[in-house]
C-alpha positions as CSV (number, residue, x, y, z in Angstrom):
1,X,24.3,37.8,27.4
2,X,24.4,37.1,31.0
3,X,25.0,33.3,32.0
4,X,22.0,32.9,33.4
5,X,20.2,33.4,30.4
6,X,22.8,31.6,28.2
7,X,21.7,28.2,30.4
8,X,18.1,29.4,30.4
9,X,17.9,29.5,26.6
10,X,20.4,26.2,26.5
11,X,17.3,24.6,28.5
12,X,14.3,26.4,26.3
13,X,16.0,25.3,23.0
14,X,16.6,21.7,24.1
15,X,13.1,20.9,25.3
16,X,11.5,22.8,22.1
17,X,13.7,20.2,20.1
18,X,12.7,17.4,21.8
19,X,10.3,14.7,20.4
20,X,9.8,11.9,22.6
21,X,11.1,13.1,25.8
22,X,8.2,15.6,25.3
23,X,6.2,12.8,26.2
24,X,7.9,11.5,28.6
25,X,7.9,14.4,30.9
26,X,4.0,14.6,30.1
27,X,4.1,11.1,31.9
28,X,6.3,12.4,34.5
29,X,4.6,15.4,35.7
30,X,1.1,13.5,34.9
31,X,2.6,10.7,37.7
32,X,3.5,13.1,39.8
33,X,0.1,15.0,39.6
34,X,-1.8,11.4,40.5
35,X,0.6,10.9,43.3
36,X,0.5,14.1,45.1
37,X,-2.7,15.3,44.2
38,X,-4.8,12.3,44.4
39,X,-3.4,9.4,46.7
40,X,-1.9,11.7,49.8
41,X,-5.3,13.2,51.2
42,X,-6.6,9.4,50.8
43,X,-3.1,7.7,52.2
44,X,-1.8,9.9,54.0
45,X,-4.0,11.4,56.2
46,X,-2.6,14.8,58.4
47,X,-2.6,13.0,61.7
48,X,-1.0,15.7,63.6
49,X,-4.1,18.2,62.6
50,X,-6.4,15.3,64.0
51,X,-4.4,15.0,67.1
52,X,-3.8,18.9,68.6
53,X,-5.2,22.3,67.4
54,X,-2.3,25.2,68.2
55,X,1.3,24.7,67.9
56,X,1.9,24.4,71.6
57,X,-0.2,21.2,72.0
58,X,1.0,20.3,68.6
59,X,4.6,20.0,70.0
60,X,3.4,18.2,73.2
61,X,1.9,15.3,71.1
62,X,5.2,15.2,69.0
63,X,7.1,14.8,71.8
64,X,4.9,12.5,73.3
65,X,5.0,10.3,70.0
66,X,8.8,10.4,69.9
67,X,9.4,9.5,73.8
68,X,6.4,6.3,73.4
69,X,8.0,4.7,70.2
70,X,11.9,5.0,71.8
71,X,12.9,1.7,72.6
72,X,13.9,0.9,75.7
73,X,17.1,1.8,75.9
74,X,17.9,-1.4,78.8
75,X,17.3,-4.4,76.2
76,X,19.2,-3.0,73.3
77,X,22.7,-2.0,75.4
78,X,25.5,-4.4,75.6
79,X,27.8,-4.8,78.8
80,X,31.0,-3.4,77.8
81,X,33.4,-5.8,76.4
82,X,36.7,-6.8,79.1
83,X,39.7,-5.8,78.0
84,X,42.2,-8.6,77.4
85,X,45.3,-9.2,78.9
86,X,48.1,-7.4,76.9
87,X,45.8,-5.3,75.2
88,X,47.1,-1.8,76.8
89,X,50.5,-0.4,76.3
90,X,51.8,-0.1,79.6
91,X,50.8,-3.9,80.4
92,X,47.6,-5.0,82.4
93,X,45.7,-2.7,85.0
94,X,44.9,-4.5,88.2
């Protein structure tokens, strides 16, 4: 028997043994069900479909979407820090 099929059957024998964790993967997948199926098309609606048609204009408008939200790059840059005296090995630059 091939290790593959070794795990596969390890994994088929332990979930026909099982008893409550039966149950709890009926939850599981159940959740899961609710929260892909059901609550993305409501939530999460496919703005990028809404927005552009073919893939060209579809990359235009992500583009777009990542250059508008991008901070301004002027308000969040520090000036860079003076060195202090003593602070490079062959003594202070002038």
């Amino acid at each position: 028997m091939s290790l593959p099929s070794r795990i596969l059957c390890f994994y088929l024998d332990g979930f026909k043994s099982m008893t409550v964790g039966r149950t709890l993967w009926l939850l599981i997948i159940l959740k899961l069900l609710v929260l892909f199926a059901v609550l993305k098309p409501f939530f999460f609606p496919n703005q990028l479909d809404k927005a552009a048609t073919s893939a060209h204009e579809k990359g235009i408008h992500v583009a777009n979407e990542l250059i508008s939200r991008t901070p301004d790059r002027a308000e969040h840059t520090r000036p860079a820090a003076r060195p202090q005296a003593g602070s490079f090995p062959g003594g202070n630059p002038q």
